[in-house]
C-alpha positions, -999 to +999 in steps of 0.1 A: -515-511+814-540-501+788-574-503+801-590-501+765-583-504+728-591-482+698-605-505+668-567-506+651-554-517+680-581-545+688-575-563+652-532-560+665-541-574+696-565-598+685-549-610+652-591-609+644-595-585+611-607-548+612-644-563+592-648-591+618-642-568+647-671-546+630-692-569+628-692-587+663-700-550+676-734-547+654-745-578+666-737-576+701-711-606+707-684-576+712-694-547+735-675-517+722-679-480+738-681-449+720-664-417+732-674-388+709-669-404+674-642-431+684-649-463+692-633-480+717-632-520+733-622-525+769-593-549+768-609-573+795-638-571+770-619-584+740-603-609+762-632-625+768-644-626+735-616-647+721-614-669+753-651-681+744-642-685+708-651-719+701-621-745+702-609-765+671-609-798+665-585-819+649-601-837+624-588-874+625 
């Protein structure tokens, strides 16, 4: 079980792209960790983040 992801494999897991990923760290909606110079996402983290994407809707 992988407790957390490096940025590559976020945007596999997520199917979200590397840029998008970027930029939901820098504003805050994704907490990301940094261990010397790598950043890294706790999986539960990322989870989370795509469960409370907003749903679509059809349109009629």
């Amino acid at each position: 079980m992988t407790v957390s992801l490096s940025i590559p494999e976020a945007v596999k897991a997520s199917g979200i792209g590397r840029t998008t990923i970027f930029d939901m760290i820098k504003t805050g909606r994704l907490p990301a960790k940094k261990l010397g110079a790598r950043t890294i996402i706790l999986r539960s983290d990322l989870e989370a983040f795509v469960a409370n994407l907003p749903s679509r809707v059809p349109s009629k």
